[in-house]
Every structure is written in structure tokens, then in C-alpha cells.
Biopython code that builds the backbone (N, CA, C, O; Angstrom):
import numpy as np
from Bio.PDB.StructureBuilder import StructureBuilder

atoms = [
    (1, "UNK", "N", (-14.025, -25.545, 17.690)),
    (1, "UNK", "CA", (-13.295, -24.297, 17.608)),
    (1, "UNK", "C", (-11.923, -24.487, 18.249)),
    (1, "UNK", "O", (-11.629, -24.896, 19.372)),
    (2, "UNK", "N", (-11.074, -24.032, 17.110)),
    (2, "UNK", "CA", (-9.219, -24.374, 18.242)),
    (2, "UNK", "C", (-9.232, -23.444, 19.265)),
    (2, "UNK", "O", (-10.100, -22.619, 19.552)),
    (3, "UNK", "N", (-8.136, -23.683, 19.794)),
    (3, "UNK", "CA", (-7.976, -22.812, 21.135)),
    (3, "UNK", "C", (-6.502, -22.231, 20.894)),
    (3, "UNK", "O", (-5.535, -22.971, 21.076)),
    (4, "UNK", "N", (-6.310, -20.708, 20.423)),
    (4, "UNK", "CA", (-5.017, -20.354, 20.588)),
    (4, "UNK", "C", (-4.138, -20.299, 21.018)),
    (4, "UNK", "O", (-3.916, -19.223, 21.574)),
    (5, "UNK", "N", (-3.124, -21.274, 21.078)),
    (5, "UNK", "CA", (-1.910, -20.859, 21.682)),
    (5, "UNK", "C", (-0.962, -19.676, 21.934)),
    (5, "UNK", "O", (-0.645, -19.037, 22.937)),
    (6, "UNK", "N", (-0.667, -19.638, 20.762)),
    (6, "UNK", "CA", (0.128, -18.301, 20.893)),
    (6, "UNK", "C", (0.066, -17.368, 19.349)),
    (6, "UNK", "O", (-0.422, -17.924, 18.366)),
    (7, "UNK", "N", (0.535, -16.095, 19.252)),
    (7, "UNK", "CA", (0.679, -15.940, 17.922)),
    (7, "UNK", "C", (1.975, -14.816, 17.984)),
    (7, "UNK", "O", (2.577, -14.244, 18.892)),
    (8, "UNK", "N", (2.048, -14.834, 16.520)),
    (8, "UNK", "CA", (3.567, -14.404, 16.671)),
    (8, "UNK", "C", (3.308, -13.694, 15.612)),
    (8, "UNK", "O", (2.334, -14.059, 14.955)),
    (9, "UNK", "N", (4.152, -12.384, 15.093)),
    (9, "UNK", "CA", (3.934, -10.981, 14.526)),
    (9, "UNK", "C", (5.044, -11.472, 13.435)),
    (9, "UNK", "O", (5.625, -12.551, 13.550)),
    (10, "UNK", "N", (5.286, -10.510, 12.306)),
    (10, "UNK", "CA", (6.151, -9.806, 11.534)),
    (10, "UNK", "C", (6.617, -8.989, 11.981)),
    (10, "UNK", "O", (5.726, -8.484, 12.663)),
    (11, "UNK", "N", (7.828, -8.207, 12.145)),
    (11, "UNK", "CA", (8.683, -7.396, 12.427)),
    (11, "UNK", "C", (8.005, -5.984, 12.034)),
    (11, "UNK", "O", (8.046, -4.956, 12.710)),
    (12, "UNK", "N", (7.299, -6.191, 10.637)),
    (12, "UNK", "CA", (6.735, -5.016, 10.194)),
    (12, "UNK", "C", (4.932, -5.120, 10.784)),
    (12, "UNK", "O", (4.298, -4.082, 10.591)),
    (13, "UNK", "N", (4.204, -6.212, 11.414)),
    (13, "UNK", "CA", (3.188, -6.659, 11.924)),
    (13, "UNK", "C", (2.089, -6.623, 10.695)),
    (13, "UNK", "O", (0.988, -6.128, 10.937)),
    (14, "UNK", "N", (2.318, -7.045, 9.625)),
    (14, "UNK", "CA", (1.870, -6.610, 8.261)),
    (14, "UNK", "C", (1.480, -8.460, 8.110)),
    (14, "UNK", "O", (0.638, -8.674, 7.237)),
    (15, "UNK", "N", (1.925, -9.554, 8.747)),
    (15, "UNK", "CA", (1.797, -10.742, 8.847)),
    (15, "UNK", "C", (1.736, -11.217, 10.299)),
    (15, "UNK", "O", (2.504, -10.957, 11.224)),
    (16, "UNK", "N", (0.720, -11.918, 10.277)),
    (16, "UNK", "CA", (0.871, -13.043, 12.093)),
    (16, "UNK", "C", (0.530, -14.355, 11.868)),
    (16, "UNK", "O", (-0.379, -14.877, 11.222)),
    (17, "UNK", "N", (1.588, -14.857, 12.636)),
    (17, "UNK", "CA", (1.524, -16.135, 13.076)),
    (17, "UNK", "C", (0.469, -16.954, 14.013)),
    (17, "UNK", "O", (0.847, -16.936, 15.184)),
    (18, "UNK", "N", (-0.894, -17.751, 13.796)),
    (18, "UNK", "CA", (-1.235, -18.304, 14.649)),
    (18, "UNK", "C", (-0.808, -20.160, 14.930)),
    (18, "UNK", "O", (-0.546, -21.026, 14.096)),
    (19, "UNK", "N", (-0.881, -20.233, 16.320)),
    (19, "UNK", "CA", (-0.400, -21.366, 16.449)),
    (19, "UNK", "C", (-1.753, -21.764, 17.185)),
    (19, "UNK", "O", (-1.781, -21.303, 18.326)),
    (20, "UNK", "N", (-2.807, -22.448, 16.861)),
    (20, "UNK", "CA", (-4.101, -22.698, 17.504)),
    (20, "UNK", "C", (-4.222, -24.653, 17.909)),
    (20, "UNK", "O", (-4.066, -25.427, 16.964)),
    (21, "UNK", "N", (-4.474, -25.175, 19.207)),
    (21, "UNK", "CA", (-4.757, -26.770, 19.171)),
    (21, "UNK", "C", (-5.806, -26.880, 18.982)),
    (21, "UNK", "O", (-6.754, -26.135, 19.231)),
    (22, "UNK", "N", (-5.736, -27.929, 18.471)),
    (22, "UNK", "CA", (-7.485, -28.276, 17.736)),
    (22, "UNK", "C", (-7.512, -29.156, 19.540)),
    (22, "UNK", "O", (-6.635, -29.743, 20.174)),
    (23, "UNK", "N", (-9.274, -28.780, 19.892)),
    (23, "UNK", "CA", (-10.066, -29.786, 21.034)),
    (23, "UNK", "C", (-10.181, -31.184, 20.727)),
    (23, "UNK", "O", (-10.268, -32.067, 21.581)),
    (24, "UNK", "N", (-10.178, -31.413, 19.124)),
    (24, "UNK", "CA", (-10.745, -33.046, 19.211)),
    (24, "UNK", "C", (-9.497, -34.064, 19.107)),
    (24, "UNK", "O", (-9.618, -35.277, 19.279)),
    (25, "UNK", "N", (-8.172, -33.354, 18.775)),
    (25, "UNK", "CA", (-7.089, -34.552, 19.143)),
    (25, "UNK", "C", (-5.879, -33.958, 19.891)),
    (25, "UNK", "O", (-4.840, -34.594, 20.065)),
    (26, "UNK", "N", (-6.034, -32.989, 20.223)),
    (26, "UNK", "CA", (-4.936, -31.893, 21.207)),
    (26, "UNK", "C", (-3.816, -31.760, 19.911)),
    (26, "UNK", "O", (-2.636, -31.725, 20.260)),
    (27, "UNK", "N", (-4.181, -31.663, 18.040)),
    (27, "UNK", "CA", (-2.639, -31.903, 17.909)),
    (27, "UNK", "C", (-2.776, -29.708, 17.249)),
    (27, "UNK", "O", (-3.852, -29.177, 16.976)),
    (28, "UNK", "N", (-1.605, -29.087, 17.195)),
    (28, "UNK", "CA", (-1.605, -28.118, 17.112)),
    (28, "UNK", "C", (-1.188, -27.554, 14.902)),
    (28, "UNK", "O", (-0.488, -27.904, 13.952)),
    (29, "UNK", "N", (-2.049, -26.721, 15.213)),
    (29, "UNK", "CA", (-2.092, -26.095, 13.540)),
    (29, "UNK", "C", (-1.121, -24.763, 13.447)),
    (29, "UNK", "O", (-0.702, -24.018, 14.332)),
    (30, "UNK", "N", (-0.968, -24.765, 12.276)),
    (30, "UNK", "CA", (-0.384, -23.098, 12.179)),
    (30, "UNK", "C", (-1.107, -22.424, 10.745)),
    (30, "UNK", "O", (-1.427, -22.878, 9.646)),
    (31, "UNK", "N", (-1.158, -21.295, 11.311)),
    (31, "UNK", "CA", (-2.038, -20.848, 10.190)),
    (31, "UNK", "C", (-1.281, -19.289, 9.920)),
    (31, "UNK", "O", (-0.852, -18.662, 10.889)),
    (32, "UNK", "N", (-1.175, -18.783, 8.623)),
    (32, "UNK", "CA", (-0.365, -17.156, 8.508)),
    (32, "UNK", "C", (-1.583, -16.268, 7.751)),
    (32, "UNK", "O", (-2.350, -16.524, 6.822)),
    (33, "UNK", "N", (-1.420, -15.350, 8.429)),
    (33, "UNK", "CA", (-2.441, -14.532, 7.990)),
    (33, "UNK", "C", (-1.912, -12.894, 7.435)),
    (33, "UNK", "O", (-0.705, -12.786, 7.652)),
    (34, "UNK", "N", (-2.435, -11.766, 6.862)),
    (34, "UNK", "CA", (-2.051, -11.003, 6.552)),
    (34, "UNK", "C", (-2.775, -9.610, 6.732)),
    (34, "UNK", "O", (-3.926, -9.894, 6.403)),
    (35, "UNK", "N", (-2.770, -8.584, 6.986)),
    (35, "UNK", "CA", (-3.603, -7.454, 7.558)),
    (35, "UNK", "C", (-3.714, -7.076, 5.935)),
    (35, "UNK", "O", (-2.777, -6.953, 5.146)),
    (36, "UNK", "N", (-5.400, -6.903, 5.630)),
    (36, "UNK", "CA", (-6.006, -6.124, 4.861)),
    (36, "UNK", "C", (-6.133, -5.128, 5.216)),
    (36, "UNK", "O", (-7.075, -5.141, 6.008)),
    (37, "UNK", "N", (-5.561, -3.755, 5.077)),
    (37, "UNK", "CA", (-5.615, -2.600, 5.307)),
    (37, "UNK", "C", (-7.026, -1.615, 4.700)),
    (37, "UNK", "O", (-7.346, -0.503, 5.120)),
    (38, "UNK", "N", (-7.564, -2.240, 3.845)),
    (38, "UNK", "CA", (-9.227, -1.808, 2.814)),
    (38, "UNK", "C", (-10.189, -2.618, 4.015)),
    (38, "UNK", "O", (-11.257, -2.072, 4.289)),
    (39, "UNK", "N", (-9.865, -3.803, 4.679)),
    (39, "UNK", "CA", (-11.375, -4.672, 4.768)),
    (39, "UNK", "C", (-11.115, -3.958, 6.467)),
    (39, "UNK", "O", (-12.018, -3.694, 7.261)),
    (40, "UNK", "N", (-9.600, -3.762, 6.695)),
    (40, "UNK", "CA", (-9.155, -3.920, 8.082)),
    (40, "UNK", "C", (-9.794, -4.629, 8.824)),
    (40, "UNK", "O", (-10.675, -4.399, 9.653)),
    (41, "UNK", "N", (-8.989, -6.069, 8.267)),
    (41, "UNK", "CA", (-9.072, -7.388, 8.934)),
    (41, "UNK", "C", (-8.403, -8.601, 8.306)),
    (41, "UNK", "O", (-8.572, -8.757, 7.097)),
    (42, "UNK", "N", (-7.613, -9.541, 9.026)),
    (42, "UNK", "CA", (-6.740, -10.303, 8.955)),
    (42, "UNK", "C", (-7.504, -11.102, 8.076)),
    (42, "UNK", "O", (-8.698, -11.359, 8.233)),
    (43, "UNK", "N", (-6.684, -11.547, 7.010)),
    (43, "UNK", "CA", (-7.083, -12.681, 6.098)),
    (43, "UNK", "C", (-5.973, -13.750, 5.925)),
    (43, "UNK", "O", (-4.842, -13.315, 5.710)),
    (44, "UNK", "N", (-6.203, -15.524, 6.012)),
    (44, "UNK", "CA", (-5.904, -16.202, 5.919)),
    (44, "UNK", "C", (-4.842, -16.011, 4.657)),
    (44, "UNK", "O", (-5.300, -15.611, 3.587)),
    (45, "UNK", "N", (-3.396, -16.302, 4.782)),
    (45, "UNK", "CA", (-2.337, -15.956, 3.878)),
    (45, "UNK", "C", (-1.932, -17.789, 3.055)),
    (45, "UNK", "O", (-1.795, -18.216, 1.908)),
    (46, "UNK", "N", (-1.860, -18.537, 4.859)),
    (46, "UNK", "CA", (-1.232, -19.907, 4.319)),
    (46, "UNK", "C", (-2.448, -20.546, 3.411)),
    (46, "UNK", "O", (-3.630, -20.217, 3.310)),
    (47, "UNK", "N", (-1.711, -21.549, 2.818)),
    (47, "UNK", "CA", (-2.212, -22.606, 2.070)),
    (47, "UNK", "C", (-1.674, -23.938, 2.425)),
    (47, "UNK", "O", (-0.538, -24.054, 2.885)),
    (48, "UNK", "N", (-2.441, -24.921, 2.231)),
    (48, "UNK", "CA", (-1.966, -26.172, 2.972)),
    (48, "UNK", "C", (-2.000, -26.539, 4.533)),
    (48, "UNK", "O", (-2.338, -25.741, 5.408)),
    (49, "UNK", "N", (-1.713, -27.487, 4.690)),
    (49, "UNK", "CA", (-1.980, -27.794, 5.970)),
    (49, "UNK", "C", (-0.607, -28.128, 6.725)),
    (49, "UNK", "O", (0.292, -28.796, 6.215)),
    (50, "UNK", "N", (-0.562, -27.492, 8.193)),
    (50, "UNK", "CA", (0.605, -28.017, 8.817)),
    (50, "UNK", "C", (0.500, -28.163, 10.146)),
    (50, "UNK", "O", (0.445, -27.169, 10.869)),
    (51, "UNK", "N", (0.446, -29.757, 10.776)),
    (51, "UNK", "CA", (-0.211, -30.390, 12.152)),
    (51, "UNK", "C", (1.936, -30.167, 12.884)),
    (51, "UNK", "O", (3.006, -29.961, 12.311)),
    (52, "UNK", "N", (1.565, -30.350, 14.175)),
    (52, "UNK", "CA", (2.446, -30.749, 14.815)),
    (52, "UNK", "C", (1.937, -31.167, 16.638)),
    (52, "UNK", "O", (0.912, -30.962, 17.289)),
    (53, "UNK", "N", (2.847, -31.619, 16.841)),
    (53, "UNK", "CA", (2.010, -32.178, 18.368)),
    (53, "UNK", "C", (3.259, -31.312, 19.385)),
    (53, "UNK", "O", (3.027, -31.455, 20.585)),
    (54, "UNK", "N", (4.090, -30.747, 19.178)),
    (54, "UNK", "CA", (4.716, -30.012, 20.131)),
    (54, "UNK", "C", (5.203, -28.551, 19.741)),
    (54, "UNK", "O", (5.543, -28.364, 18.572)),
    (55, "UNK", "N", (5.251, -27.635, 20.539)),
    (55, "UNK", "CA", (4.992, -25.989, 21.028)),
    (55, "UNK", "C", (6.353, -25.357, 20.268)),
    (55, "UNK", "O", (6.369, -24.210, 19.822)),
    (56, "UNK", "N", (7.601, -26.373, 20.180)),
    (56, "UNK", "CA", (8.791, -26.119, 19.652)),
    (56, "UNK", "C", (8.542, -26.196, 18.178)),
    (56, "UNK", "O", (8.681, -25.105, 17.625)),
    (57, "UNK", "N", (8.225, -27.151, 17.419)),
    (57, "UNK", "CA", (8.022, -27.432, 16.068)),
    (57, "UNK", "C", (7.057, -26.756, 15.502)),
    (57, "UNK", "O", (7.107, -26.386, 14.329)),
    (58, "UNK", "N", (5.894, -26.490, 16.446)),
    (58, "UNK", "CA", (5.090, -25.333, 15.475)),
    (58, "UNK", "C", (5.773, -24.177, 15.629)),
    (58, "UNK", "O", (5.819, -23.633, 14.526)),
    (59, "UNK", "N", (6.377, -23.475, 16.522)),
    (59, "UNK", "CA", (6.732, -22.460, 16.629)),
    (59, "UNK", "C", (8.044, -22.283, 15.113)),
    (59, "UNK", "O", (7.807, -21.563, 14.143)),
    (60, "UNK", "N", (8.842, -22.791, 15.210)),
    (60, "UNK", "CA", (9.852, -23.152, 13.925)),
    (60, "UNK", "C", (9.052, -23.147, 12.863)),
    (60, "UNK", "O", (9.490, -22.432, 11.962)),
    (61, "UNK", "N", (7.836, -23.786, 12.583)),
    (61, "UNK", "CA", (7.378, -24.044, 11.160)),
    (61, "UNK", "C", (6.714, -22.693, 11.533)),
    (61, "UNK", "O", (7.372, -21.857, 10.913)),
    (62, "UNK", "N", (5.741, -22.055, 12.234)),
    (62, "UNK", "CA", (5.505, -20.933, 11.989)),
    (62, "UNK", "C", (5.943, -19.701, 11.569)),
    (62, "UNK", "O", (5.448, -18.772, 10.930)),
    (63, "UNK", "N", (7.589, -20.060, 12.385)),
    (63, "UNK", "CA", (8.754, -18.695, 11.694)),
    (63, "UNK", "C", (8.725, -19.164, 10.562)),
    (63, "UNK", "O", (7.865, -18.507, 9.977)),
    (64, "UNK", "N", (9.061, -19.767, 10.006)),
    (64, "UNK", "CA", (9.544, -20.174, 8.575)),
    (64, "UNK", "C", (8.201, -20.003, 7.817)),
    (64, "UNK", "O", (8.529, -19.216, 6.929)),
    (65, "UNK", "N", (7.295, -20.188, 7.695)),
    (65, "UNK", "CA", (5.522, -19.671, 6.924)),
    (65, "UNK", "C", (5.759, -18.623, 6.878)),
    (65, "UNK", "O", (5.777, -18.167, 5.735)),
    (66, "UNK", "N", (6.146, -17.408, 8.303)),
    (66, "UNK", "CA", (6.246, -15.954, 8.053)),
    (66, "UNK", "C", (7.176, -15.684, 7.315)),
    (66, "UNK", "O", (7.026, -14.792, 6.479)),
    (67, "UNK", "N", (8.057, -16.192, 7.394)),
    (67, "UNK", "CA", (9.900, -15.652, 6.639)),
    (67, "UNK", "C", (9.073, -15.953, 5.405)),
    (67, "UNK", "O", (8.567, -14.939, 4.925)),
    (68, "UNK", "N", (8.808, -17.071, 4.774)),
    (68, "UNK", "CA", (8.404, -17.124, 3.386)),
    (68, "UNK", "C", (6.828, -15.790, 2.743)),
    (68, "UNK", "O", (6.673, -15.090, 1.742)),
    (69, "UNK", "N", (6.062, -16.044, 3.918)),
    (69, "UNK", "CA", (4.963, -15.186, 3.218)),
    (69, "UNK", "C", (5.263, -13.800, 3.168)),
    (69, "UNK", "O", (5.004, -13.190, 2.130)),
    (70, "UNK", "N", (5.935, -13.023, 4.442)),
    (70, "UNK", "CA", (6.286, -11.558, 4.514)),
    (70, "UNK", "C", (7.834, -11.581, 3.829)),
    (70, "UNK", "O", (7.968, -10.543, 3.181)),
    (71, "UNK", "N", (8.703, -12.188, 3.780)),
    (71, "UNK", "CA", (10.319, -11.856, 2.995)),
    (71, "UNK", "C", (10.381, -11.326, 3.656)),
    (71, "UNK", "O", (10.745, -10.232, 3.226)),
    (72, "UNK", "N", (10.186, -11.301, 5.190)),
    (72, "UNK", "CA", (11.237, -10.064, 6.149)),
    (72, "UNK", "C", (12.024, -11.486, 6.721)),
    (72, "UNK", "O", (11.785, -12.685, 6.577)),
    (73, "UNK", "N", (13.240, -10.601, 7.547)),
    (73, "UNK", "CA", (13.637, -11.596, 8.633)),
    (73, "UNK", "C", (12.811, -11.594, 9.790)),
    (73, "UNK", "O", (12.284, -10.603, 10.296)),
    (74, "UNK", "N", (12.685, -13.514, 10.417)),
    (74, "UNK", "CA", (12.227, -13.042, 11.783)),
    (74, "UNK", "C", (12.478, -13.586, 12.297)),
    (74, "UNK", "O", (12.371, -14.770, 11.976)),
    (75, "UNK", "N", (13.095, -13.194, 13.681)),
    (75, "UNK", "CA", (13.815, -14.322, 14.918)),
    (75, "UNK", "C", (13.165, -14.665, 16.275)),
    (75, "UNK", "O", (13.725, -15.439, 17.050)),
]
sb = StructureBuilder()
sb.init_structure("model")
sb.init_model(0)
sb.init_chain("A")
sb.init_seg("    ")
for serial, (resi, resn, name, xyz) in enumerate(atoms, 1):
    if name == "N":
        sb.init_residue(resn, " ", resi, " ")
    sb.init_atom(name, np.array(xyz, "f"), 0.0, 1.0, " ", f" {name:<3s}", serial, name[0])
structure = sb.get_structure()
């Protein structure tokens, strides 16, 4: 089971960012998810896979997953 780092919102909170490290090689995932408002509950948005081993680079690839999945701005 990863262990969350951090997660990060949409402006409109309609999308979140998780940034979770996996236990078996410390390297960190990002995953985008999206609020089902019918199931009310977050469902997996990304596709594909995206590793990084430092807190700066996921955080960047995570803005950029949200900017693409929600089309809002986010800083």
C-alpha cells in the first residue's frame, strides 16, 4: 500500500492530485482523480504511468496531469 505524500486540489476541487511513494522502492507515483458527484467518490482520472524519485518533479508533473485533465489553470 503507498503512503501519501501530499495531494493537491483543482482550483474548482472538481480534480486532485495524489502524489503517493510506493514502500517497496521509495520511488513516488502520481495519480489524478476526479469527484463523482452520483457515486460521491473520487475516481481514478489518469491513465498511464508516471514514477519520479523527487518531491519537486512529481509535484510539476502532477500540476501539469491537473492542467490537462480539469482545463483550469493551476499554480
Amino acid at each position: 500500500m503507498p503512503e501519501l505524500v501530499k495531494e493537491i486540489y483543482s482550483p474548482s476541487k472538481a480534480y486532485k492530485g495524489e502524489i503517493n511513494k510506493r514502500l517497496r522502492d521509495g520511488l513516488l507515483e502520481i495519480d489524478v482523480y476526479f469527484w463523482d458527484s452520483e457515486w460521491e467518490t473520487w475516481l481514478q482520472k489518469s491513465t498511464g504511468f508516471s514514477l519520479t524519485d523527487n518531491l519537486n518533479s512529481a509535484m510539476a508533473n502532477a500540476n501539469e496531469k491537473l492542467k490537462a485533465y480539469s482545463g483550469e489553470i493551476i499554480e
